[in-house]
N, C-alpha and C positions, 0 to 999 in steps of 0.2 A: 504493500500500500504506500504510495508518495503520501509525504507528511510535508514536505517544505511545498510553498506556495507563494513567491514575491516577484517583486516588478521584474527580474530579468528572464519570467518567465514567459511573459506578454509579449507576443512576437508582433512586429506591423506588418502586414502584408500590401496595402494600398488605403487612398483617401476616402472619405467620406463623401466628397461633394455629387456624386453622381445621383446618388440616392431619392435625393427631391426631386431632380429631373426626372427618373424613370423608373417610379417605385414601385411598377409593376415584376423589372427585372430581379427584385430582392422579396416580394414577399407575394409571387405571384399574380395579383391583383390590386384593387382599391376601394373590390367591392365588398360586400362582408365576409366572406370566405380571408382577403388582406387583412380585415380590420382585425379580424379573431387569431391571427396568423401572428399579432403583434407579443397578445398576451401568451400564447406558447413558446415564443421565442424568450420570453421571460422567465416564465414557469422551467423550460426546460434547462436552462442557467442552475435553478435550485435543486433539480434532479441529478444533472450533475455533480452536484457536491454530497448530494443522496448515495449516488453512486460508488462514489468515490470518499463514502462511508462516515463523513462527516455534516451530513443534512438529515435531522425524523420531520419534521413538522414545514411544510409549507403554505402559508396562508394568502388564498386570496380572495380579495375584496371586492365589490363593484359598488361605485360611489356615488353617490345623488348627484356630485357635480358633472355626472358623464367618464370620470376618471376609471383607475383601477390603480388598485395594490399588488403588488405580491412580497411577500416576507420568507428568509426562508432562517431556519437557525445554521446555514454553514459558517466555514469560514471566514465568510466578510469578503469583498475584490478585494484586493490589494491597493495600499494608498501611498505607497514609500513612491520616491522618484524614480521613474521608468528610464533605464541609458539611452536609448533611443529615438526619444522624444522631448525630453528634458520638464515634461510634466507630468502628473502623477499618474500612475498604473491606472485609478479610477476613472480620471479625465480622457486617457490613454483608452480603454473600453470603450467608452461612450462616446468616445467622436472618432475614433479610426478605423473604418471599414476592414474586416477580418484581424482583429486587434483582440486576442484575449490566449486566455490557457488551453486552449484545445488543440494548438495549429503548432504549438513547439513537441510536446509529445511530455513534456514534462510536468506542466500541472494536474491534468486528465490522465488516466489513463485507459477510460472509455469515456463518450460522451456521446447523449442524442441530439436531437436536431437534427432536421432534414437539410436546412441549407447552407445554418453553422455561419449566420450573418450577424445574428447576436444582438445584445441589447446596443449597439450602434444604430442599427439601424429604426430600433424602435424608437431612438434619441432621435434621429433623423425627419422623420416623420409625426412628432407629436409636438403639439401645439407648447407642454411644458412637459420636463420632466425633475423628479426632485428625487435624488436618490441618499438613501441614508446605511451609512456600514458601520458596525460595531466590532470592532478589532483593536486588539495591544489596550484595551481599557480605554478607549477612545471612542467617540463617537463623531465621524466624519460623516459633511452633508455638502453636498452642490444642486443647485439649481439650473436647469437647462434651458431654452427656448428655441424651439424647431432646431433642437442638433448644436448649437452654442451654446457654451457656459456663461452666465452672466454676472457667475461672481468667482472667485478664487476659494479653494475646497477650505470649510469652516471645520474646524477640530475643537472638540470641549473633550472633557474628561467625562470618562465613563464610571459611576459609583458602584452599575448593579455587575460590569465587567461582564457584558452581552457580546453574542457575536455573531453575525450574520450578516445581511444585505435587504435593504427596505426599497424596492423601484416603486415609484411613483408615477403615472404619467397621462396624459391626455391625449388621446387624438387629436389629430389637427384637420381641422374641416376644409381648410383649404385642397389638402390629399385623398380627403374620403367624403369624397361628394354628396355622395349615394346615401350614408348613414356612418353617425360616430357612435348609435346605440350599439352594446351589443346582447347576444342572447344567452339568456340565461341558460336554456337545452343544450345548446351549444357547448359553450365551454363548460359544462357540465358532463356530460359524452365524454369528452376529452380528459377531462380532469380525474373522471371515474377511471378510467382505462390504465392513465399513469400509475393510479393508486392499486391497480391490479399488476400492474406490469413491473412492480416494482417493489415485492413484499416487504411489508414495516413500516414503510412509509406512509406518515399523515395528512390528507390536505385536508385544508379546513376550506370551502367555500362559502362565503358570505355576499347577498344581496341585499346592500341598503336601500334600494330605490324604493321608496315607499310607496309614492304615489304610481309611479309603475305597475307596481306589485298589489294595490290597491288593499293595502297591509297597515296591521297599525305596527307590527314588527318583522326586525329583518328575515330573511330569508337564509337558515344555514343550514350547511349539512356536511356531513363529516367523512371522508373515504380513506380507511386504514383497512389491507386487509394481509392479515397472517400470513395467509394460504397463498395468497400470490395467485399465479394462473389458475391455480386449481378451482379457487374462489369463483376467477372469470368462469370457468367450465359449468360450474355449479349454477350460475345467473343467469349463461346462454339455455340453459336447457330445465330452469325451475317449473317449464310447462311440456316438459316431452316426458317421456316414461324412458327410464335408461335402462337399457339390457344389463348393467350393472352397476354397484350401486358404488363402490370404490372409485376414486378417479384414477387412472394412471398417471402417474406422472414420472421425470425424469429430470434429472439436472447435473451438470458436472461442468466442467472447464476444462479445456486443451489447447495449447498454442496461441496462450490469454484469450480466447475465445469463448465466452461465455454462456452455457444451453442450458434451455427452460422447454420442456415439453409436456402438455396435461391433453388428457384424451377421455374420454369415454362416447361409446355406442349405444344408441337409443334405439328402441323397437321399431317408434311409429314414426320413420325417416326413411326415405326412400334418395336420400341424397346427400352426401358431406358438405362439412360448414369447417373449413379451417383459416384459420386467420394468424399470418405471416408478421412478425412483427423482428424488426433490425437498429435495434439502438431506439428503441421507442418508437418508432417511425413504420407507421400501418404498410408494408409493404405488397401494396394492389397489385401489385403485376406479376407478385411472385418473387422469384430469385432462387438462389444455391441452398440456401436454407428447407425452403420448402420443399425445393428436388430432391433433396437428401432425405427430408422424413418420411416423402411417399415412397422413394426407394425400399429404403429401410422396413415402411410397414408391408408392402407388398412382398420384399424377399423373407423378413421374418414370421411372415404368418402363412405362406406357405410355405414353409421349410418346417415350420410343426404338423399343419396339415400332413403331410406327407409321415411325419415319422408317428401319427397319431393314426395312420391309417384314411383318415379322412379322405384323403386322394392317392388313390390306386395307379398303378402303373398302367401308363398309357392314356392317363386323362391332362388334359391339358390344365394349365398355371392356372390359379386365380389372379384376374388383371388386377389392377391400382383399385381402378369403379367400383370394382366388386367387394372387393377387402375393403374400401374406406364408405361403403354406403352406408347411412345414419352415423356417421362418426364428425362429432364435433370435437376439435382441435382447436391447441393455443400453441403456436411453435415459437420462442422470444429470443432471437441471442444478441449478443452485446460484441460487436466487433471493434476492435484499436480504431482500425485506419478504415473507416467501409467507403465501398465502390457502389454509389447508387447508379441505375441506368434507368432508359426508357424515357418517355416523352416528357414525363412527370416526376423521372426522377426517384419512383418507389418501388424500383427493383434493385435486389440486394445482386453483387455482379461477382461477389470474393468466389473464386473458385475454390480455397481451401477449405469453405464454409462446411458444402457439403460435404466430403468428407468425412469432415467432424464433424457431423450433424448424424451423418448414416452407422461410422462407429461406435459413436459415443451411446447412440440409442439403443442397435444395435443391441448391444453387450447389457444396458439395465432391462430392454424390453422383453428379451428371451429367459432373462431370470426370473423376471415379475412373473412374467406366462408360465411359466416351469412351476413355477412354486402356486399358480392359481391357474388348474385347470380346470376348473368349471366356468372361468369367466374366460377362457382362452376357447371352447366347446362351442359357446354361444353366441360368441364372438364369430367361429368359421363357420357356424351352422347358417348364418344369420347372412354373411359372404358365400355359402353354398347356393342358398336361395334366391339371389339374388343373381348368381349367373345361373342357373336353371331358367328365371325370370329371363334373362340377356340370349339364351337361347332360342325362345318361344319366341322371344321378340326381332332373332334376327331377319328372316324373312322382310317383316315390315323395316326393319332398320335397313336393309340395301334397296327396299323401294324410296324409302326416306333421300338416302346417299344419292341415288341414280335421279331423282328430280330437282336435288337440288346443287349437286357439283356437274352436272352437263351440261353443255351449257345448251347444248343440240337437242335436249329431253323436254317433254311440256310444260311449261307454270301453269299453275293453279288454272282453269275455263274461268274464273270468276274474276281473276286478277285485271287489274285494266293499268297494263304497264305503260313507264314513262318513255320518250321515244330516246332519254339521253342515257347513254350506258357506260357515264361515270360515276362511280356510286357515292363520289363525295361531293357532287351538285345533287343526287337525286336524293327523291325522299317519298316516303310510303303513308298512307293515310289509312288504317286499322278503323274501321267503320263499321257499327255495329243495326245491320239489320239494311234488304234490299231498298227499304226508303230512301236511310240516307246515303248507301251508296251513291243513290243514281244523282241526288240532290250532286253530290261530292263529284261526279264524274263529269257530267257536266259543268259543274264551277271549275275545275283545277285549272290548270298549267299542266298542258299532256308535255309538257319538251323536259320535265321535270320531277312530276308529282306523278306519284302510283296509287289508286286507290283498291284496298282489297275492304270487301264485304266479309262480315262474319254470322252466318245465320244463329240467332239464338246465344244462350251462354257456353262459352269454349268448358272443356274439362277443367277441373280442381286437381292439381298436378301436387299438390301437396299431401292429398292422400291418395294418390295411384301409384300404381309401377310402371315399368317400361314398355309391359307387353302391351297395357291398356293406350298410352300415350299415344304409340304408335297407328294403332288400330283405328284412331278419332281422326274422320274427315277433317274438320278444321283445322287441329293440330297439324298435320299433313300439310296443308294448302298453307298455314305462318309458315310451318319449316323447308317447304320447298320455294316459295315467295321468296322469304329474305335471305334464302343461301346459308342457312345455319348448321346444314351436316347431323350430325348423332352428338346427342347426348353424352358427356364426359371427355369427349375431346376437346384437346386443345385449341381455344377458340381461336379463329384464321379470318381476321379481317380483310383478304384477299378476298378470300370466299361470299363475303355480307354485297348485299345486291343495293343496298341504302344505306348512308349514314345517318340519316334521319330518318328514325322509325317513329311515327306520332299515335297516338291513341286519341281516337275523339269517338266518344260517347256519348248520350242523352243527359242535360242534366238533372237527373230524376235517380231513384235511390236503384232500378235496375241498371243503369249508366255505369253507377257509380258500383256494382259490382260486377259488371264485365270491364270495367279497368282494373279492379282487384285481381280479377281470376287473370288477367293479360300482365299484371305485376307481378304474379305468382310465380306464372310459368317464363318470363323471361328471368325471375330472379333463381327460379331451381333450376331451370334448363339453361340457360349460359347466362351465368352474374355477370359475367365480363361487359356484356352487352352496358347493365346500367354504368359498372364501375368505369368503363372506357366513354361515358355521356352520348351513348346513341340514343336511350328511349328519352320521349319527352310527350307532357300531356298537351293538348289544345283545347283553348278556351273559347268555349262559342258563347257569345250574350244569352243572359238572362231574356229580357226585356228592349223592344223596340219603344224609346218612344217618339211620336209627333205631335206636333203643334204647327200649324200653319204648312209654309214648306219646309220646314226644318224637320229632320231626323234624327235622334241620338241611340245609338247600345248602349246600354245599360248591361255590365257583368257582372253586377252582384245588387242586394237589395240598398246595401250605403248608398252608391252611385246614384241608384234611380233616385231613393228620397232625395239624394242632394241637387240634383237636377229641377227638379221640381221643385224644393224649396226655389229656386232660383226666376220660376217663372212668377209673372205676377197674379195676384189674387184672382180675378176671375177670367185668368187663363181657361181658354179649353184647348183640351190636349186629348191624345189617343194612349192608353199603354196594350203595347203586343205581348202576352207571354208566350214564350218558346219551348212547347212542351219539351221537342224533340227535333232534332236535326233536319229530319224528311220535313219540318215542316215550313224551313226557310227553303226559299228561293234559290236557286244555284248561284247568281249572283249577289249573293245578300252570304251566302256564305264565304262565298272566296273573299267578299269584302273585311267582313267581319275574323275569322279564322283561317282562313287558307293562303292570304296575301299577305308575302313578306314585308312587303311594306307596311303591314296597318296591325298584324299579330300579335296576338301575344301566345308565345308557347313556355312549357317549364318543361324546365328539365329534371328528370330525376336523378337525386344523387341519394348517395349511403353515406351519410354521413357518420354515423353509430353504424357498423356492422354488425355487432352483438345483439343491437338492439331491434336492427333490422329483422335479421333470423328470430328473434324470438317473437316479434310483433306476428311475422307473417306465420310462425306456428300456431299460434294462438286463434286468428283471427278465419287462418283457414285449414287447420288441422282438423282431427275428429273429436278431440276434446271438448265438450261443451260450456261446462262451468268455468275453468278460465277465460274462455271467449265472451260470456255474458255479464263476467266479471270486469270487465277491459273497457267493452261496449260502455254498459252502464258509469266505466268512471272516466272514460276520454270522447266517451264520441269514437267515430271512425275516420283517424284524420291521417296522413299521409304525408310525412314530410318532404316537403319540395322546392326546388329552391325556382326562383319564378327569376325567367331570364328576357329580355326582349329582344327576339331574333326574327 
């Protein structure tokens, strides 16, 4: 464990001043996704020093005045004079782009953060920042304003001899146009996740906003948890039925490489849920990590199979699909130096990774299983049946293949394709019922826009197997339309026939669950789909209103009343309600939904994946009681983030 931590440890790599010009290049965006992006780059400052065994308790705040806190009890930054800059280690952090203990190799010896830009650039972009450190019995404070210090670092004397680091800071509205609030669920998600991914550790999260919260007190809640992953594994699946009741878990170190592995198989899952994490940092795309533990569970659970007799000579492997169906998984490891890749940055690239991921597991998971064979029985029993399933279902699985990787084989009779056959201008319109197709085929843009019709409610893929999926006309005509291939393979965006898949429904309560049952099966049949921002929902108006010759949409019931407040007293006016699709106009719907100019579509994201899998078990599994339980305390709501495209 490194115990020393002073200014010559602070490396400078480059300046500060880009950052206000092009703040999308450092925290992705400017929209809330950047604003929230600010307080993690903080937080995870504090987890760092968690990690590196000197931080339990990190608290943070959100403040009436719009601000936010985070506290953590580490070490404190460093305040002594930096050689290379000639002012203090603290001022050194917070105004020099890539300026901190991560980047020499000697203050860290593991740290998260996805981009590793630091509380610089959260100085960079906040209206003030006030940061306070307690170290050497001191109490050192400076004052910031958008990335400038305002005043020279104040030192008093410390009585209670505290140590840590206080960030303070505001957004700056000049940066963050769009909104400086931020949400509560949000960094909430986040916050929870850390305190799982990171056993021991405290955070406190506190909501002062009163009137916000429409509270006469704050809002707090407290996330320590012992157990670590294991915890997490327990929260994803409090509404599944587990095939058993122990979690697996695993954990060891090799070549400073740090592994965390918790597992268990649920009865009523006809799909794996595992969630890839590399230095804290949710890794969506995958990486060496993950390739290592599906390795690993597929060679080690057929290599008992075999010696348990369970598979006979001359019967073919059990695949990856088969072995990890119903298996929910938390795979964490903590790399020195990590190689993120991909478009976004969250795929883990360390080839040594895997490896030590396949070894390491390896060796604890064949002994767990040795030592409990009845949960190792249930387990293959459970992976037998499910290629039994994969068998019945092959048939329909290469009709599946054959319509939708040829390109010479038929689409869908129903499909009313776009004439342009690039898939990153084109885009599909999922339409539910022959009305509003035709409404839809008629309005589009044929050089562009595809519209497919879906008769009636598609299958609940949440409680089927493969053999059934396959077997469903509808299903069939989505997976041979959009070019998706079979189930468990690696998803090939080569192969996707749209980059925009849109789902527009009725807005009525059967609308609103044939988008459910079309969120289902895109999130069990290829995640990749949401997690890479293909599907997105469309918003067609509530409400036409007129008055004279004036026309307005109304999308929701705020708008219309505010509209109308606005006419005068004995206005007369018309209001349209729009039961359903079919029963606007062709042009009244391109107008309203279908035309990029005047749209509004959302896109779906995962923001909580934990949360995700276990909302969508709940809501369309076979269990009844938790689902009526859910109903009754949230409503059916759908987190989306609404983008104007």
């Amino acid at each position: 464990m490194t115990s020393s931590y002073s200014a010559d440890q602070i490396q400078v790599l480059e300046g500060l001043e880009p950052v206000r010009k092009r703040p999308g290049m450092y925290i992705g965006s400017t929209g809330p996704k950047g604003l929230h992006h600010l307080v993690y780059e903080v937080v995870d400052n504090s987890i760092d020093e968690a990690l590196a065994g000197y931080c339990t308790h990190v608290e943070v705040d959100l403040n009436v005045d719009g601000s936010v806190t985070v506290t953590d009890d580490g070490r404190g930054i460093p305040t002594d004079v930096h050689p290379q800059t000639g002012k203090s280690a603290l001022e050194t952090v917070l105004t020099v782009l890539h300026a901190g203990g991560k980047f020499g190799g000697g203050g860290y010896k593991v740290s998260g953060g996805l981009h590793g830009v630091g509380v610089s650039v959260v100085n960079a972009l906040s209206e003030w920042v006030k940061v306070t450190v307690w170290r050497d019995k001191k109490v050192h404070t400076q004052l910031y304003e958008r990335g400038v210090p305002t005043n020279e670092l104040q030192v008093q004397p410390d009585k209670q001899s505290r140590h840590g680091t206080r960030v303070n800071f505001k957004p700056d509205d000049q940066i963050f146009t769009h909104t400086t609030e931020f949400d509560y669920i949000t960094l909430a998600s986040r916050l929870r996740e850390l305190a799982y991914l990171n056993a021991g550790v405290k955070i406190t999260f506190t909501d002062n906003r009163l009137e916000l919260l429409r509270a006469d007190v704050p809002k707090v809640e407290t996330y320590e948890y012992k157990g670590g992953i294991r915890e997490y594994i327990a929260y994803i699946n409090r509404d599944k039925q587990p095939l058993h009741e122990e979690i697996i878990f695993v954990q060891g170190e090799r070549n400073n490489v740090q592994v965390e592995v918790a597992l268990q198989w649920c009865t009523d899952a006809y799909s794996d849920n595992i969630l890839g994490f590399a230095n804290n940092i949710r890794t969506v795309d995958g990486g060496t990590h993950l390739e290592g533990l599906k390795a690993v569970l597929t060679r080690t659970l057929n290599t008992i199979a075999r010696k348990k007799n369970k598979l006979k000579d001359g019967d073919s492997n059990l695949s990856g699909e088969h072995v990890r169906e119903g298996l929910t998984g938390v795979i964490s490891v903590k790399v020195p130096e990590p190689e993120f890749e991909g478009q976004t940055k969250t795929k883990l690239g360390n080839t040594e990774v895997r490896g030590i991921v396949d070894s390491l597991v390896g060796e604890v998971l064949t002994e767990y299983l040795e030592f409990h064979p009845s949960v190792v029985d249930l387990i293959l029993d459970k992976a037998i049946q499910a290629f039994k399933a994969a068998e019945a279902a092959r048939h329909a699985r290469e009709l599946v293949r054959r319509k939708s990787v040829l390109e010479s084989s038929p689409l869908p009779g129903k499909l009313a394709d776009c004439s342009s056959r690039d898939p990153k201008e084109s885009e599909i319109f999922l339409v539910e019922g022959d009305s509003a197709g035709g409404s839809a085929k008629q309005g589009r843009d044929r050089r562009f826009q595809a519209i497919l019709p879906l008769r009636g409610k598609i299958l609940n893929i949440e409680k089927t197997d493969d053999s059934k999926i396959y077997k469903n006309n509808e299903i069939q005509s989505l997976i041979a339309a959009l070019g998706l291939g079979v189930k468990g393979e690696e998803f090939d965006v080569s192969q996707l026939r749209y980059h925009r898949i849109v789902i527009m429904t009725d807005a009525d309560v059967d609308g609103a669950h044939i988008r459910t049952l079309l969120l289902t099966f895109f999130y069990r049949y290829q995640k990749a789909l949401i997690e890479q921002g293909y599907i997105y929902i469309a918003c067609p108006p509530l409400y036409k209103l007129e008055r004279g010759r004036n026309h307005y949409y109304c999308y929701d019931e705020r708008e219309k009343d505010r509209i109308i407040s606005q006419f005068p007293a004995n206005a007369n006016y018309n209001i349209q309600r729009f039961k359903g699709l079919g029963e606007m106009m062709p042009a009244q719907l391109w107008d309203t939904t279908m035309n990029p100019e005047s749209r509004t579509l959302k896109q779906v994201e995962i923001e909580d994946a934990a949360e995700a899998d276990r909302i969508f078990t709940i809501l369309m599994g076979d269990r009844v009681a938790p689902r009526r339980e859910f109903i009754e305390t949230y409503g059916c709501q759908l987190n989306l983030v609404e983008l104007d495209i």
